[in-house]
C-alpha positions as CSV (number, residue, x, y, z in Angstrom):
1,X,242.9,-37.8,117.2
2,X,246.4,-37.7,115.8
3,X,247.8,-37.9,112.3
4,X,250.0,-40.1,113.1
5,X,248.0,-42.7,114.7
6,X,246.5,-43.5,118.6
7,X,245.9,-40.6,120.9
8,X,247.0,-42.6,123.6
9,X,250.4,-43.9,122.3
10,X,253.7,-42.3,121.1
11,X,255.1,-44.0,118.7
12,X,254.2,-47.5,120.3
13,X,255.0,-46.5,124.0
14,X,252.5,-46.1,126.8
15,X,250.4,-42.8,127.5
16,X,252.6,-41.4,130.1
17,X,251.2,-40.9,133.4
18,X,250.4,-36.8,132.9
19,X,248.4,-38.3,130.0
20,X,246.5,-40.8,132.4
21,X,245.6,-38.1,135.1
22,X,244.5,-35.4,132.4
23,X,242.4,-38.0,130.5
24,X,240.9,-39.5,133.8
25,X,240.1,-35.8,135.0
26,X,239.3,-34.9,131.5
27,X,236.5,-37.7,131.3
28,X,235.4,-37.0,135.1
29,X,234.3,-33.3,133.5
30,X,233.2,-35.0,130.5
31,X,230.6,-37.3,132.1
32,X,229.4,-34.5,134.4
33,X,228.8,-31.9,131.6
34,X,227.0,-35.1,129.9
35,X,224.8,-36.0,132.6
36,X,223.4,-32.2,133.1
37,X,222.3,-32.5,129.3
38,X,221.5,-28.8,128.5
39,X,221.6,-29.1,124.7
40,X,219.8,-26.8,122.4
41,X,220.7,-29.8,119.6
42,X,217.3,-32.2,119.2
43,X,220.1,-35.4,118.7
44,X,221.2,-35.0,122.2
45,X,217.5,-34.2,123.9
46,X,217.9,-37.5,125.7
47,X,221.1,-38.1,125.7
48,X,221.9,-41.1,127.8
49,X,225.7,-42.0,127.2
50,X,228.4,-43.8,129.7
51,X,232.2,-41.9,129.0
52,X,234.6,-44.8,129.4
53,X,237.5,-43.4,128.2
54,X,239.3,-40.6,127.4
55,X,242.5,-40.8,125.5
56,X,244.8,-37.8,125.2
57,X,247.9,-37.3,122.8
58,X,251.0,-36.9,123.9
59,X,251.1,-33.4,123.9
60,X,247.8,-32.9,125.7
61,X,246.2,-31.0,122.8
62,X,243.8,-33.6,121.3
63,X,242.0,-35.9,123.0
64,X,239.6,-38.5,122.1
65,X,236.6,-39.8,124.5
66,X,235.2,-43.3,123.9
67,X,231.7,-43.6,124.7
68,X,228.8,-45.9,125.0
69,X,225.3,-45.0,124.7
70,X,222.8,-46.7,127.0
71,X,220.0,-48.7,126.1
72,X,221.5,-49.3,122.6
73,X,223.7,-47.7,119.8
74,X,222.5,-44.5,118.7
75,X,225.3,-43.7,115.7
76,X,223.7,-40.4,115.4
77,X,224.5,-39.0,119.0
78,X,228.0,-39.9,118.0
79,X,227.9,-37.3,115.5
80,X,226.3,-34.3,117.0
81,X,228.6,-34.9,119.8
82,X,231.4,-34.6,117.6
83,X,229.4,-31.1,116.0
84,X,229.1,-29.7,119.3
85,X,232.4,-30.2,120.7
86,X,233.6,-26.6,120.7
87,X,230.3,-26.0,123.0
88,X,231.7,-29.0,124.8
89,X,235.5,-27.8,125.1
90,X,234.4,-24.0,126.4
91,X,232.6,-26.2,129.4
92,X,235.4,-28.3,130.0
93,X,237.5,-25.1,130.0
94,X,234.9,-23.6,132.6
95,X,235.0,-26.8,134.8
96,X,238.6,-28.0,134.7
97,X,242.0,-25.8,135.5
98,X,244.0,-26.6,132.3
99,X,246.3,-23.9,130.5
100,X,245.1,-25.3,127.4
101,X,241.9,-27.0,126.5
102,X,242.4,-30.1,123.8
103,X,240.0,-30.7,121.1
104,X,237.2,-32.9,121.4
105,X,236.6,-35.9,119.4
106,X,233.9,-38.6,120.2
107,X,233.8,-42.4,118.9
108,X,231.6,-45.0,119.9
109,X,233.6,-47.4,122.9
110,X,234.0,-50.9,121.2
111,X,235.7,-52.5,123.7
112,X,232.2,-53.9,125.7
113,X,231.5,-55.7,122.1
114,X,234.8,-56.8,122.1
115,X,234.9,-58.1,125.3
116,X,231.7,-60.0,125.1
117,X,233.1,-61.6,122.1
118,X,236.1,-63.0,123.6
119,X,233.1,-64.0,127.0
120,X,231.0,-65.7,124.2
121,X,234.7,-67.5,122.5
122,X,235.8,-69.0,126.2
123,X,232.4,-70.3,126.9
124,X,231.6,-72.6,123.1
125,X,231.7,-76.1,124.1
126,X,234.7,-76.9,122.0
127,X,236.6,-74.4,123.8
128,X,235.3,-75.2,127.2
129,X,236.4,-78.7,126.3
130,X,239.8,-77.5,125.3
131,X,240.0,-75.8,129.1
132,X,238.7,-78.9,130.6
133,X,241.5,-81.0,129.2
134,X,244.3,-78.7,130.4
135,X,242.9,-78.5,134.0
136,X,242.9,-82.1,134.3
137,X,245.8,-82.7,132.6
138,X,247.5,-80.1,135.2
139,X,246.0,-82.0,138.0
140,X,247.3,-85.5,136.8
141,X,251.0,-83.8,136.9
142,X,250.7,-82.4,140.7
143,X,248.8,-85.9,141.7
144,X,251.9,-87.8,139.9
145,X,254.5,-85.1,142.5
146,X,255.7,-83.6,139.4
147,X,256.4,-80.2,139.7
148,X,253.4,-78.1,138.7
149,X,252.5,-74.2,139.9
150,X,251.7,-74.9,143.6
151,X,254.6,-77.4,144.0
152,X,257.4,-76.9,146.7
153,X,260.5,-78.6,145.1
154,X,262.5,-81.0,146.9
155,X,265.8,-80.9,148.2
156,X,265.8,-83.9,150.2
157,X,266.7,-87.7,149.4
């Protein structure tokens, strides 16, 4: 990862699209070289990890891949994946066509927990209730004509 911040952003702007296509292919390699699973290391004998992401700095020398370990956390694999990166990169170089291989990092993916948290926030009763209210209240405008999302306005008389 950057000094300076997110792999993925510049300065608060969007990974450009070079940086999507090299990340994409970059974690297509990734998750192959994953899945074969030839590791001398004894932390990554049954290695069992999803690659959801990879995020690449702007100039395409560093790039971070966000994973997720199946069947539960394993904090451990996190970090002997980070100590054999350089094994890692030298595959990556051998499997992808880039003039320059970026460094590895690995961090665990966060975004399924964080998801499930917002799933688990929309579905408490109070907030249901909340959503309930809305819809209906929605409904009582289009019964009433009032203009609501679906309405065609009129011109007429």
């Amino acid at each position: 990862m950057s000094r300076h911040g997110d792999a993925g952003l510049r300065a608060g702007k969007a990974p450009s699209q070079r940086q999507l296509r090299v990340g994409e292919e970059l974690r297509h390699a990734l998750a192959d070289i994953l899945r074969r699973a030839d590791f001398r290391d004894p932390d990554l004998q049954d290695l069992n990890v999803t690659v959801s992401e990879v995020r690449i700095s702007p100039d395409l020398k560093n790039a971070t891949a966000f994973i997720m370990p199946l069947g539960g956390g394993h904090p451990e694999q996190v970090k002997a994946l980070n100590r054999v990166s350089a094994y890692l990169r030298s595959q990556v170089a051998k499997a992808m066509r880039l003039q320059h291989v970026p460094r590895l990092s690995f961090q665990i993916d966060v975004s399924f927990d964080y998801a499930q948290r917002i799933d688990q926030l929309l579905h408490r009763p109070d907030v249901q209730r909340d959503l309930d209210h809305e819809a209906g209240a929605e409904g009582a405008a289009d019964a009433e004509g009032g203009e609501g999302e679906g309405a065609e306005p009129h011109d007429g008389p």
